[in-house]
C-alpha positions as CSV (number, residue, x, y, z in Angstrom):
1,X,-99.9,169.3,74.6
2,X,-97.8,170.1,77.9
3,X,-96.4,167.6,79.5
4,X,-97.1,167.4,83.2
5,X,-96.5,165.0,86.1
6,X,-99.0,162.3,87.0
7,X,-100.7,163.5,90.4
8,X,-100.2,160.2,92.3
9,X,-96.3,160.3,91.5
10,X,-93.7,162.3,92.4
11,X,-93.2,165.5,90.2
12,X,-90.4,164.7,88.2
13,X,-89.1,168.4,87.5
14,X,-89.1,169.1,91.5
15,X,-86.6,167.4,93.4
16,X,-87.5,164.3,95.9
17,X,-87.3,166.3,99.2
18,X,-85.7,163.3,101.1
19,X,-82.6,163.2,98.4
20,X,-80.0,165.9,98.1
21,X,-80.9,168.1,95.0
22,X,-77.4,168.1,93.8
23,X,-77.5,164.1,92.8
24,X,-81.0,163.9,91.7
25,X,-81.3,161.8,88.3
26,X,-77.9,163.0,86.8
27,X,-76.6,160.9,83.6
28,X,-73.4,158.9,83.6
29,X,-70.5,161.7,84.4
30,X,-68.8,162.6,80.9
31,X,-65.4,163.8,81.7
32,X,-64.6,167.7,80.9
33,X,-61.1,169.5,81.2
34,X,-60.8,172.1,83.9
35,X,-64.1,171.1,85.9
36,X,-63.9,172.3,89.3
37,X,-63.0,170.1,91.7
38,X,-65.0,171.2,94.7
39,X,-68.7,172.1,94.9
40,X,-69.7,175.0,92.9
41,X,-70.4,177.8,95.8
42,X,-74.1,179.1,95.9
43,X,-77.4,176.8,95.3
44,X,-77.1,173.9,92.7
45,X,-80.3,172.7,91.6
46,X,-81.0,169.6,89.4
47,X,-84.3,168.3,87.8
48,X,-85.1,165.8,85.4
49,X,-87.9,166.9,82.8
50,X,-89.3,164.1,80.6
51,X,-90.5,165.4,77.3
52,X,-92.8,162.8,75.5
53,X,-90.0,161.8,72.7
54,X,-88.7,158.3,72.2
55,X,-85.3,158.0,70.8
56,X,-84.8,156.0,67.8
57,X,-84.1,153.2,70.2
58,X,-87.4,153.2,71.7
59,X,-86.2,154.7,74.8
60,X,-88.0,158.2,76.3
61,X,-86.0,161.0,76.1
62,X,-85.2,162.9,79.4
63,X,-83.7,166.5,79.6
64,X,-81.7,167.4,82.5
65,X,-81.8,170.4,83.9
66,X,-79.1,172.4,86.2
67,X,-79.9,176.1,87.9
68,X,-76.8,177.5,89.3
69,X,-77.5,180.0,91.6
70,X,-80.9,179.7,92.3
71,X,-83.8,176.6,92.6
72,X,-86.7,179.2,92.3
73,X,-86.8,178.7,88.0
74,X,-89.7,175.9,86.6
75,X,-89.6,173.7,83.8
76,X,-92.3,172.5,81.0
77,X,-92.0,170.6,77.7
78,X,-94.9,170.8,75.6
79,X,-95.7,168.4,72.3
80,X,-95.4,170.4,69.2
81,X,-95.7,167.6,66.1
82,X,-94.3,164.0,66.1
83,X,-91.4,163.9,67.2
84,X,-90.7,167.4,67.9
85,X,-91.2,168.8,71.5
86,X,-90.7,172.7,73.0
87,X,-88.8,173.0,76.4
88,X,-89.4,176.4,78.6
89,X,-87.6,177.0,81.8
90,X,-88.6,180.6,83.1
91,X,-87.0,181.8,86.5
92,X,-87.9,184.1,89.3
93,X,-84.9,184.7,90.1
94,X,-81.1,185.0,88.7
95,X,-80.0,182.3,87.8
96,X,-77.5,180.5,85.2
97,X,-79.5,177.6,83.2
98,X,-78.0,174.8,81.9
99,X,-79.6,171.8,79.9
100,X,-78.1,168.6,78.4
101,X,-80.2,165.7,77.1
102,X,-78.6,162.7,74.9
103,X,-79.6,160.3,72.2
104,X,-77.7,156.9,71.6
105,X,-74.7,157.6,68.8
106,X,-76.0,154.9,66.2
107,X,-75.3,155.1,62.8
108,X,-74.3,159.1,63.8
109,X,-72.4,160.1,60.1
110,X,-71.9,164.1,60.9
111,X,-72.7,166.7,63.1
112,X,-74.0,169.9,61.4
113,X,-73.3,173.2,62.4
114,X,-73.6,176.7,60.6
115,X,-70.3,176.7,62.0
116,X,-68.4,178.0,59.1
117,X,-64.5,176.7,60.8
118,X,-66.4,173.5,61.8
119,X,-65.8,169.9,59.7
120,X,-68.6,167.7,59.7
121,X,-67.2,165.3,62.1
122,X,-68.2,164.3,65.8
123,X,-66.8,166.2,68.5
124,X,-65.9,164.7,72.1
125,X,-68.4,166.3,74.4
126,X,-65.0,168.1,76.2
127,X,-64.8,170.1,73.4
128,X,-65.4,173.7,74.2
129,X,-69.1,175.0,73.7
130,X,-69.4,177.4,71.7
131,X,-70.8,180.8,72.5
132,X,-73.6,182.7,70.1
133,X,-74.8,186.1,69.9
134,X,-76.2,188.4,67.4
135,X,-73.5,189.2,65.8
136,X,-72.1,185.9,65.9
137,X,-73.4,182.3,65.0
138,X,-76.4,180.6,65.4
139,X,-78.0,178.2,68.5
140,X,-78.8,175.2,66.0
141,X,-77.4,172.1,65.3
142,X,-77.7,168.5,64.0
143,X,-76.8,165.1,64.7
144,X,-77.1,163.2,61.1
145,X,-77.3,159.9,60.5
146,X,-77.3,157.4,57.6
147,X,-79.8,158.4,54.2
148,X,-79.3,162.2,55.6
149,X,-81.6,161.7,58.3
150,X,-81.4,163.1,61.4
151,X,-81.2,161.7,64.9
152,X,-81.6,165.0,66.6
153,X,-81.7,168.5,65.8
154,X,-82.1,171.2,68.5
155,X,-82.0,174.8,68.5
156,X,-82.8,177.8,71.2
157,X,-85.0,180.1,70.7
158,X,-82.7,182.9,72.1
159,X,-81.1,184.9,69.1
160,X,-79.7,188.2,70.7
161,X,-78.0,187.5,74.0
162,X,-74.8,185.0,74.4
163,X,-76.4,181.4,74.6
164,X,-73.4,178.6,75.2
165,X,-73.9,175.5,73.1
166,X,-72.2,172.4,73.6
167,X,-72.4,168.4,71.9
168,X,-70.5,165.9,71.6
169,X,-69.3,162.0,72.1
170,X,-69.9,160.8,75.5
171,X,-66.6,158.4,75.8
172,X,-68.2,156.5,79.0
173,X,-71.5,155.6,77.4
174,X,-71.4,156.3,73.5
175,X,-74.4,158.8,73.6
176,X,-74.3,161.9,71.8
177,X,-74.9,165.3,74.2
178,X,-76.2,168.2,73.5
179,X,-76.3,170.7,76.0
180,X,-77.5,174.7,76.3
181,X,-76.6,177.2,78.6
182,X,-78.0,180.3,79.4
183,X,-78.4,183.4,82.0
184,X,-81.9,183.7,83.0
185,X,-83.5,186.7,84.9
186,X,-86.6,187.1,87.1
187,X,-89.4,187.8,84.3
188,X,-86.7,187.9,81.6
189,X,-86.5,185.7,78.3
190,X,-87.0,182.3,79.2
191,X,-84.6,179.3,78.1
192,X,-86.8,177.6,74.7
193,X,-85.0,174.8,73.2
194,X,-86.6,172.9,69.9
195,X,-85.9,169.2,70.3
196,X,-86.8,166.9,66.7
197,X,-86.6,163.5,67.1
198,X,-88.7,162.8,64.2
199,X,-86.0,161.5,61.5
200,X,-87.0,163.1,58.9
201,X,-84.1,165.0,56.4
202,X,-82.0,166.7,58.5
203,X,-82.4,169.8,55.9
204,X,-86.4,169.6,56.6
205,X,-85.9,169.8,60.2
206,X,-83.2,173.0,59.7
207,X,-86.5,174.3,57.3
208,X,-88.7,173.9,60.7
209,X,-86.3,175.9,62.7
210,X,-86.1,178.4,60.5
211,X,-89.7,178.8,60.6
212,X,-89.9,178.3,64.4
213,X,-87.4,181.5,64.9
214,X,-89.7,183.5,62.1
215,X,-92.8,183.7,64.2
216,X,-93.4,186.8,65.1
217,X,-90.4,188.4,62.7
218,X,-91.3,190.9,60.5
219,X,-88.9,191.3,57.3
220,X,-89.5,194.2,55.1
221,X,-88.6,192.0,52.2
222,X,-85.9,191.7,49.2
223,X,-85.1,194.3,46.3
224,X,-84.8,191.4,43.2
225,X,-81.8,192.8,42.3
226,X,-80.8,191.2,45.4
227,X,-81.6,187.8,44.1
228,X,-80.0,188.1,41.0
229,X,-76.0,187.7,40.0
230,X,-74.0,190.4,41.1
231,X,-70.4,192.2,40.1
232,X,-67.8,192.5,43.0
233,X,-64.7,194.6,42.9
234,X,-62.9,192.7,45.8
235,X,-61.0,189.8,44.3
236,X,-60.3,191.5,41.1
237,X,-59.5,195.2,42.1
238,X,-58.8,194.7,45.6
239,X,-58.1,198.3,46.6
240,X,-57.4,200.0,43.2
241,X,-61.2,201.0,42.5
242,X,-62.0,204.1,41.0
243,X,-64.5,205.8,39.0
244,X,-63.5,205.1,35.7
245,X,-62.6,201.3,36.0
246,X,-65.8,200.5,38.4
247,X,-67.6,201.8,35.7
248,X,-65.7,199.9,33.1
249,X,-66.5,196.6,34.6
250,X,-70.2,197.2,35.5
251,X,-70.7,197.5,32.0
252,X,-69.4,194.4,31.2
253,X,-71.3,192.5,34.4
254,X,-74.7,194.1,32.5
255,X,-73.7,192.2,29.5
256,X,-73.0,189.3,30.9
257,X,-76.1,188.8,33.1
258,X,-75.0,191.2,36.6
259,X,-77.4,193.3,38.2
260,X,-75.7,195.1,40.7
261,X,-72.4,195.8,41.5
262,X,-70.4,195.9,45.0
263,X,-67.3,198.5,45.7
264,X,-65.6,197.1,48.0
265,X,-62.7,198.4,50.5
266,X,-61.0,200.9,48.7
267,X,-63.3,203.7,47.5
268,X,-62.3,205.5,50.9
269,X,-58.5,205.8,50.8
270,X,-55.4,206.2,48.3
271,X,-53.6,204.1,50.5
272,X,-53.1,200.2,48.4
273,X,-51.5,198.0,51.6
274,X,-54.6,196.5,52.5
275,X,-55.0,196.4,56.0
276,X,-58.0,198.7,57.8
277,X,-56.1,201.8,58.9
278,X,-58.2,203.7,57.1
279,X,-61.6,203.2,58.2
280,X,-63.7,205.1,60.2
281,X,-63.5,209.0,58.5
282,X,-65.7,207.2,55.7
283,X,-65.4,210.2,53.1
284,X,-64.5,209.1,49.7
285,X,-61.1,208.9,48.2
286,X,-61.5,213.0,46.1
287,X,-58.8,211.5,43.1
288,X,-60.5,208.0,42.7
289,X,-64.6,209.1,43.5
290,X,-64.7,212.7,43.0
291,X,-68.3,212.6,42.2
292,X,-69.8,209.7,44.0
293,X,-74.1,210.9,43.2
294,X,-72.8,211.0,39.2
295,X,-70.7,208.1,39.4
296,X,-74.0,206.1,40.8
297,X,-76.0,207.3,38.2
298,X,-73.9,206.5,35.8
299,X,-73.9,202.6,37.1
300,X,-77.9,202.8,36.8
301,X,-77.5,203.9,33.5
302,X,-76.1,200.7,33.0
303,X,-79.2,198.8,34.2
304,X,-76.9,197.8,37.4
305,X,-77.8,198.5,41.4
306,X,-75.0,199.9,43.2
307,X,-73.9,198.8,47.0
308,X,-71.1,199.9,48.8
309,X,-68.5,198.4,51.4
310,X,-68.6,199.7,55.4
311,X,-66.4,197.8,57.7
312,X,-68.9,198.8,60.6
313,X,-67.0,198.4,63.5
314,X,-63.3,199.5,62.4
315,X,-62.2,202.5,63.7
316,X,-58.4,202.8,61.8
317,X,-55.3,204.9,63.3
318,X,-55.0,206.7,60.5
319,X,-58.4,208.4,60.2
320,X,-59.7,211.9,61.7
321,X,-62.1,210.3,63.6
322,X,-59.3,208.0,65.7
323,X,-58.9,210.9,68.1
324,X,-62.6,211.0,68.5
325,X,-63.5,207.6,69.2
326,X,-60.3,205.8,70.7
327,X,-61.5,205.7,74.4
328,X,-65.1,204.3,73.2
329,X,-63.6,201.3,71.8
330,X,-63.7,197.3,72.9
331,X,-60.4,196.2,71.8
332,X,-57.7,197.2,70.1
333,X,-56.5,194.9,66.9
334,X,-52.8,196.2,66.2
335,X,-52.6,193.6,63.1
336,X,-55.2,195.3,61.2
337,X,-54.0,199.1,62.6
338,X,-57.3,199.5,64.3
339,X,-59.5,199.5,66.9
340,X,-63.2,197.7,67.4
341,X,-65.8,200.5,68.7
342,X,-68.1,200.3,71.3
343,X,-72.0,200.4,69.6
344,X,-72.8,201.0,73.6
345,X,-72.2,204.2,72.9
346,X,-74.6,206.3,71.8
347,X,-72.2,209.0,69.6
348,X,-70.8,206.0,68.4
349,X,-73.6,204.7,67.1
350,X,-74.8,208.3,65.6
351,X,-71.5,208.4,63.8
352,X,-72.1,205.0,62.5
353,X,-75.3,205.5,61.5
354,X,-74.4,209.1,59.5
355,X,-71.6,207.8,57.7
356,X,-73.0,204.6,56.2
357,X,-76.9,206.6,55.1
358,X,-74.6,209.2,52.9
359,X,-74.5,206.1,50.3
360,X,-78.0,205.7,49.9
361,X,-78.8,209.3,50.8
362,X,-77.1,211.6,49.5
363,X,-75.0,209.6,47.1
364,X,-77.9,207.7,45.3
365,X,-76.8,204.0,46.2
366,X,-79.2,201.4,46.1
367,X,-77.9,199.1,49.3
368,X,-74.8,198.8,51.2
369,X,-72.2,195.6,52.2
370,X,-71.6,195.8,56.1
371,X,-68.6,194.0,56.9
372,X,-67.4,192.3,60.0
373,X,-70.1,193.0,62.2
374,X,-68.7,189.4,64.3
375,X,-65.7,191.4,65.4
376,X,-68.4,193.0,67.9
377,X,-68.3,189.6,70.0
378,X,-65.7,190.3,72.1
379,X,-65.3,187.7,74.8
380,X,-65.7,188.8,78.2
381,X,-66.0,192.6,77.2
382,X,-65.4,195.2,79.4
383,X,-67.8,196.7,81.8
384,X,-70.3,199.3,80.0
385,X,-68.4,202.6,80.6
386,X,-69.7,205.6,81.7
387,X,-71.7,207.6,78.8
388,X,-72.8,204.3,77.7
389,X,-76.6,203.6,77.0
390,X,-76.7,200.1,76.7
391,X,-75.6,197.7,79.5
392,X,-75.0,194.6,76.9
393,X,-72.8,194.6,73.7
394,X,-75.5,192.5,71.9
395,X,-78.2,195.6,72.8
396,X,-75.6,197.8,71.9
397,X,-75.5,195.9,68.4
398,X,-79.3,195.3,68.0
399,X,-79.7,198.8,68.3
400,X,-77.0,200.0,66.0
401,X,-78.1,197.5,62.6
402,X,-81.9,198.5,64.1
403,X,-81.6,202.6,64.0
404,X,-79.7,202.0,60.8
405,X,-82.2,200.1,58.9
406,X,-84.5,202.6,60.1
407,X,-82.6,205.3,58.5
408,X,-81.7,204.0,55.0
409,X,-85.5,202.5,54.8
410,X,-86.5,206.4,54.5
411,X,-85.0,207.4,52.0
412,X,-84.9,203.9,50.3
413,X,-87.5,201.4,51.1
414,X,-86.3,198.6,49.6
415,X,-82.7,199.2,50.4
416,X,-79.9,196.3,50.0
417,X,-78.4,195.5,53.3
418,X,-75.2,192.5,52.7
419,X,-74.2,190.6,55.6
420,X,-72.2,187.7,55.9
421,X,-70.9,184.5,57.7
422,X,-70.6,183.9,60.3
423,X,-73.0,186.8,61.9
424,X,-76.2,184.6,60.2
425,X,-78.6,185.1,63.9
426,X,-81.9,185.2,63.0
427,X,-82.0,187.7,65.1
428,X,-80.3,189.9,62.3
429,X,-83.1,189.1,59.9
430,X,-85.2,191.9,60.1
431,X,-82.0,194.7,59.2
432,X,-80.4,193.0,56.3
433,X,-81.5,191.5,53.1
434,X,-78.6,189.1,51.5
435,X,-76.0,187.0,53.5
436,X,-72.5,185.7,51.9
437,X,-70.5,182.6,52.0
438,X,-67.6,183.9,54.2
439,X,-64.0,184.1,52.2
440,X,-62.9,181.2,50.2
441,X,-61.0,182.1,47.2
442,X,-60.1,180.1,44.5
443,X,-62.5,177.1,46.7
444,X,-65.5,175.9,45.3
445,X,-66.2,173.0,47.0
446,X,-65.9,175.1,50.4
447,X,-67.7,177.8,48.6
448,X,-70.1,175.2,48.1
449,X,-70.8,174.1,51.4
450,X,-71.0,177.5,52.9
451,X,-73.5,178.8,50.7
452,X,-75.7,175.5,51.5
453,X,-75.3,175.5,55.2
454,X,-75.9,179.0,55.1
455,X,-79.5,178.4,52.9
456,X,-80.6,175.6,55.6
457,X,-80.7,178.9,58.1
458,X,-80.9,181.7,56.1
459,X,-84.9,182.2,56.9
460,X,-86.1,185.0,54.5
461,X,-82.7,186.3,53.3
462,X,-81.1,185.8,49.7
463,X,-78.3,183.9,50.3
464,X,-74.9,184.8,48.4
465,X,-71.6,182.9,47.3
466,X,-68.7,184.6,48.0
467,X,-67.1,186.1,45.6
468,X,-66.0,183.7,42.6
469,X,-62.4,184.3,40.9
470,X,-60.6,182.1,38.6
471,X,-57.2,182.0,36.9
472,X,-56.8,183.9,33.8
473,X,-55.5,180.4,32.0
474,X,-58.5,178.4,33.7
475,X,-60.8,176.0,31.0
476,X,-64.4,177.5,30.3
477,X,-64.9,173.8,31.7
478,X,-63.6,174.9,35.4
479,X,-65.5,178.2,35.2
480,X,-68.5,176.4,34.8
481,X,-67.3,173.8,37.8
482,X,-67.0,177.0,40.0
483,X,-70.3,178.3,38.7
484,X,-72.1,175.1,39.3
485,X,-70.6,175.2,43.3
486,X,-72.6,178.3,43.3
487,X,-75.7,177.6,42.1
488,X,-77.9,177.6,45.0
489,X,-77.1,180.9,46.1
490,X,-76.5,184.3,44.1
491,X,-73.1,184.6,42.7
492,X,-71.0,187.4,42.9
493,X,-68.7,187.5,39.8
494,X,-65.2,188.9,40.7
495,X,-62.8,188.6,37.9
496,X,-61.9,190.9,35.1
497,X,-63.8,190.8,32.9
498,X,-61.9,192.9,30.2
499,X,-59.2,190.4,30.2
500,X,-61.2,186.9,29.6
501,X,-61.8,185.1,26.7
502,X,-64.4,184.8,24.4
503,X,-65.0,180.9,25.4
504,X,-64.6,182.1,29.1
505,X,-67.6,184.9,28.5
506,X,-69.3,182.8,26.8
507,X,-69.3,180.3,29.9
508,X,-69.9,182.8,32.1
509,X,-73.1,184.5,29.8
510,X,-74.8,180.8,29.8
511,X,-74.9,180.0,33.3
512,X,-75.7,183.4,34.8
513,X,-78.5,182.7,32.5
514,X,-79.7,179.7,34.2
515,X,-79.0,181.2,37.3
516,X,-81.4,183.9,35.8
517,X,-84.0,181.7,34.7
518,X,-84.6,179.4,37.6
519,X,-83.8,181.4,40.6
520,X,-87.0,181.0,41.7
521,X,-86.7,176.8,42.3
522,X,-83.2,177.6,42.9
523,X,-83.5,180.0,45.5
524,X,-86.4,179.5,46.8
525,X,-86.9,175.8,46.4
526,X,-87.1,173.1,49.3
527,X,-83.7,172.6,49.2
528,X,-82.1,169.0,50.2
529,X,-78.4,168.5,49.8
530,X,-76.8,165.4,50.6
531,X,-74.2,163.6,52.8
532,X,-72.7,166.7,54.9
533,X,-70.0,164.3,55.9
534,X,-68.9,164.2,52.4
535,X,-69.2,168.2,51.6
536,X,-72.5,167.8,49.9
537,X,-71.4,165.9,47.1
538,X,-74.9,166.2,45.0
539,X,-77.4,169.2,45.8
540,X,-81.0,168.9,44.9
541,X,-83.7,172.0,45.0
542,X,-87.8,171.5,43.7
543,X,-90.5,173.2,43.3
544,X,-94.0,171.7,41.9
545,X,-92.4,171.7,38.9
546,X,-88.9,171.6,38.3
547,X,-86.2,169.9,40.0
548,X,-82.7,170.8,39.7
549,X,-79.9,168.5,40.5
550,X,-75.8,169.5,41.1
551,X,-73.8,166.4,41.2
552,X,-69.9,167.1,42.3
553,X,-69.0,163.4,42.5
554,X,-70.0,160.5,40.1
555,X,-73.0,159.8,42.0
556,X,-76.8,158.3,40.3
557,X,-79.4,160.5,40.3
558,X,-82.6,160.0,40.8
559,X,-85.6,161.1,38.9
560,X,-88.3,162.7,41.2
561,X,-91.2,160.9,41.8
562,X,-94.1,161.9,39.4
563,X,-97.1,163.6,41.0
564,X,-100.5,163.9,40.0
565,X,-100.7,167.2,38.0
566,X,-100.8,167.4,33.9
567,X,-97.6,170.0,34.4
568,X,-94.6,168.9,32.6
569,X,-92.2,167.8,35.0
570,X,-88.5,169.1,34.3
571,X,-85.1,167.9,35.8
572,X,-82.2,169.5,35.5
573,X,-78.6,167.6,36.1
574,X,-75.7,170.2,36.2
575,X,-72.6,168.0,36.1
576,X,-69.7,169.7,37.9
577,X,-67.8,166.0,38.3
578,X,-64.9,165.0,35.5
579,X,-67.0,161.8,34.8
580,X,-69.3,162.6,32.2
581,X,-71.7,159.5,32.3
582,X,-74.3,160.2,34.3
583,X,-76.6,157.8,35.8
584,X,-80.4,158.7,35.8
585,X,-82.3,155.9,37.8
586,X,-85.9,155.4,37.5
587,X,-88.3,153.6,39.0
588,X,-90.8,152.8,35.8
589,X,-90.3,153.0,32.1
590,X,-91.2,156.5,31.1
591,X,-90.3,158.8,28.0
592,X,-88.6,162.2,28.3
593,X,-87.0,164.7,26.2
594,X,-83.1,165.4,26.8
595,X,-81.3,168.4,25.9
596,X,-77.6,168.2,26.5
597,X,-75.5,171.6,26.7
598,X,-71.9,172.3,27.4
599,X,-70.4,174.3,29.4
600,X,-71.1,177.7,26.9
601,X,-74.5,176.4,26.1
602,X,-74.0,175.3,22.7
603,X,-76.4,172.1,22.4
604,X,-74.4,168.8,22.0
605,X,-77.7,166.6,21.5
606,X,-81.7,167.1,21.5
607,X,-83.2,163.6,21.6
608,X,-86.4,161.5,23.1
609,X,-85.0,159.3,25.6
610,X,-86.7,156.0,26.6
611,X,-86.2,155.8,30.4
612,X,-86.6,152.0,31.3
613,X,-87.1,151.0,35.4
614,X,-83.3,151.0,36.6
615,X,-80.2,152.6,35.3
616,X,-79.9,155.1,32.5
617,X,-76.7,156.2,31.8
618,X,-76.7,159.8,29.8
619,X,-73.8,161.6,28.9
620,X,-73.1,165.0,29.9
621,X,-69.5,167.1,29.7
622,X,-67.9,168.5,32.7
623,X,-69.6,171.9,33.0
624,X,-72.5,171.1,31.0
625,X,-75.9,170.4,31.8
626,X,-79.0,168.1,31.3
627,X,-82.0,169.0,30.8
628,X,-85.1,166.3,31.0
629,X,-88.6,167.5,30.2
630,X,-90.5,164.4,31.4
631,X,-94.1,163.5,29.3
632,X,-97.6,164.3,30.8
């Protein structure tokens, strides 16, 4: 339903005529650095829009809206489920749209963003808003409160241009504001903002924005290699990748449970000192890939899918091509020796485009891994310069990832596209197929959290950890604990795995297994991690069927409530905590049958377990997991 004004009252989204539109209905002044001191020049118009939610107080919930530069824009909210309401503002003229509405901070625990820098913590409302585009970020966020519910989420429904969104602390009236800015043009994409006030799992709520930005998106769908673990040459070869030693570990990834393996930075140069000097020429390295169509099919041989690394916007000083291309850039980036091109351009673009397709066509590949396409948000960029097709960088990026899907899809439909945090707009959907955890070495608790924010938003893309590495010396018992981070995305081995031992393979054959197994619930499943203030300490996914549980602190878990079907129910408990008592807590007496494995697999116990109403402590190693098949 729409909400609209009652006929014998004042209109509450027009201004009272005998009151100065400037102080109509504004909430209590929260103090912000650097505000102007005098009036802002031009036409300030403010308007109060009441949207038909009551905050968890009871109180109705009131957006407030600011035009700057124009009053000639109007404003509905319409009613789309309990709790949840749409606002639209649509303009007729230029004008720069700001909205902020706040909710009372009670019992506020965290403050989700798909931030990847951000802690969970709540900001000041001074802190800087943040600015999203298509090739950076998302407009989504959520104020959580206690049992993981949330007391607001809100997102925007624009995913392409640069949408400015703010929240925070209000220190003069302990509210939470949220506020979103945008540029709005006569007949142009109107401001949409998703309010939920319906407290229900903050994650559920994430799962209905998700679904709210895919109406109307068409995805063209994932390769399953793309869901399955994968075999990455970054951590463990860095640059020193060549024919015969990509080859040499691919063969081991198929043995172990890999599906496809990722060449990363390297393949295109001889030169080893990192850095991105060389990018941009994109021809293969003659002494390292002299056949790059026979190495391929030599990988396929294998049983393994092949992608290959493109940092897309990098144009390097020591490539042909920097002659070419060094007055079509953005900015230059002397640390890395490069430059960042300008996709406004149409020959950049073409060039683009050409270089990356010679993978998939005429080398055989089955996907590519584009890198760094966030180094395209350039604040304040310059002017589009003569020659330039595209007045917006965003356009100019939209239309770049857009006439290069188009291209590899030709030749291979079902083509592997990797992006990664923090370019995770929806608006990106439709041109890639897999997004990773951005870098995190040697971190899986952080690996952790960034694969699980990323699934909350990752719509109809696989979602992948970033790359997982370990120390030679490190216990089976730790692989497993940086498996186990992993498990609700893909993982992307990146060790050597010519160098590990037999107990460390052996680790690493069993759980790619699981994640084998039950991708499906794993992947795919409603997916409802706990406590972002704490880092997700205990993760669970479910299906109708199975329900898998991570626990990375000594916390209980819960069995699932039973439902009505004569399916067995199974629970799985991966323990990734040193404690190796696990609490299972019921709410009736039931009997189940526990399997216990360790962190290779090898079955420590097989028993019927008598589950009585309460506490039921189980014991399961560091590593290992529990697996509860629960009686019809």
């Amino acid at each position: 339903m729409t909400t609209t004004p009652d006929p014998t009252t004042p209109d509450p989204t027009t201004p009272d005529p005998t009151t100065s539109d400037s102080d109509a209905g504004q909430p209590v002044p929260a103090w912000r650095p650097n505000a102007p001191t005098e009036t802002t020049p031009g036409t300030v118009a403010h308007r109060q829009l009441p949207t038909g939610l009551l905050h968890p107080t009871g109180a109705p919930l009131t957006v407030h809206l600011t035009g700057l530069g124009s009053d000639r824009w109007e404003a509905t909210a319409t009613r789309l489920a309990d709790g949840v309401a749409l606002i639209e503002v649509r303009a007729t003229d230029a004008v720069t749209l700001r909205a902020e509405w706040r909710v009372p901070c009670v019992g506020a625990t965290a403050y989700w963003t798909p931030d990847t820098n951000a802690s969970r913590w709540l900001p000041p409302s001074w802190i800087a808003p943040r600015t999203v585009s298509l090739a950076l970020g998302a407009p989504v966020a959520s104020l959580v409160g206690t049992d993981d519910r949330a007391l607001c989420t809100a997102a925007a429904g624009e995913t392409t241009a640069p949408v400015r969104v703010g929240a925070g602390v209000v220190e003069e009236s302990g509210e939470f504001a949220f506020t979103v800015e945008q540029e709005l043009a006569p007949d142009g994409t109107p401001l949409r903002i998703r309010i939920d006030l319906s407290g229900r799992h903050f994650a559920a709520t994430l799962r209905a924005v998700t679904d709210w930005w895919a109406e109307g998106t068409d995805h063209p769908g994932i390769a399953p290699a793309a869901r399955m673990p994968a075999y990455s040459t970054w951590y463990s070869l860095h640059q020193n990748v060549d024919t015969a030693t990509v080859e040499h570990q691919a063969a081991l990834a198929a043995a172990v449970g890999c599906e496809s393996v990722i060449v990363d930075d390297g393949w295109q140069t001889s030169d080893r000192t990192r850095g991105y000097g060389h990018c941009g020429d994109w021809e293969p390295n003659p002494k390292a890939f002299p056949d790059p169509a026979a190495h391929v099919a030599e990988v396929h041989r294998l049983g393994l899918a092949h992608l290959l690394w493109y940092a897309l916007p990098f144009i390097g000083r020591h490539n042909e091509a920097w002659d070419r291309f060094k007055g079509l850039i953005l900015r230059e980036e002397p640390h890395l020796d490069a430059a960042v091109l300008d996709p406004r351009h149409p020959e950049v673009r073409a060039h683009l485009i050409d270089k990356v397709s010679r993978a998939v066509e005429d080398w055989g590949m089955d996907g590519v891994k584009l890198d760094f396409i966030d180094r395209f948000a350039v604040t304040d960029p310059p002017p589009a310069p003569a020659g330039a097709d595209h007045a917006t960088v965003h356009d100019g990026v939209r239309r770049l990832v857009a006439d290069l899907d188009a291209r590899l899809r030709r030749t291979r439909p079902d083509v592997i596209v990797e992006h990664r945090q923090p370019y995770v707009s929806p608006g990106l959907w439709p041109y890639a197929t897999m997004v990773r955890a951005t870098d995190c070495p040697l971190s899986p608790a952080e690996n952790r959290q960034r694969t699980v924010d990323c699934r909350l938003t990752a719509g109809p893309l696989a979602v992948h950890a970033d790359m997982i590495m370990w120390h030679p010396a490190e216990t089976p018992e730790s692989v497993a604990v940086h498996l186990v981070n992993a498990l609700f995305s893909v993982p992307q081995i990146s060790v050597d795995l010519g160098a590990q031992t037999p107990d460390q393979l052996a680790t690493l054959r069993f759980w790619l297994g699981v994640f084998r197994r039950y991708a499906e619930v794993l992947q795919l499943g409603a997916l409802e991690p706990a406590r972002p203030d704490l880092g997700y300490p205990l993760v669970r996914a479910h299906d109708h069927r199975t329900t898998v549980v991570a626990r990375y602190a000594p916390l209980p878990v819960a069995l699932p409530e039973r439902d009505d079907t004569d399916i067995p129910q199974v629970l799985l408990v991966a323990n990734a905590d040193s404690d190796p008592v696990v609490l299972l807590t019921a709410t009736r007496p039931e009997r189940a049958l526990a399997l216990v494995q360790d962190c290779r697999g090898e079955i420590l116990s097989e028993t019927v377990l008598d589950l009585v109403a309460g506490v039921n402590p189980v014991t399961v190693p560091t590593g290992g997991l529990l697996t509860l098949t629960r009686e019809v």
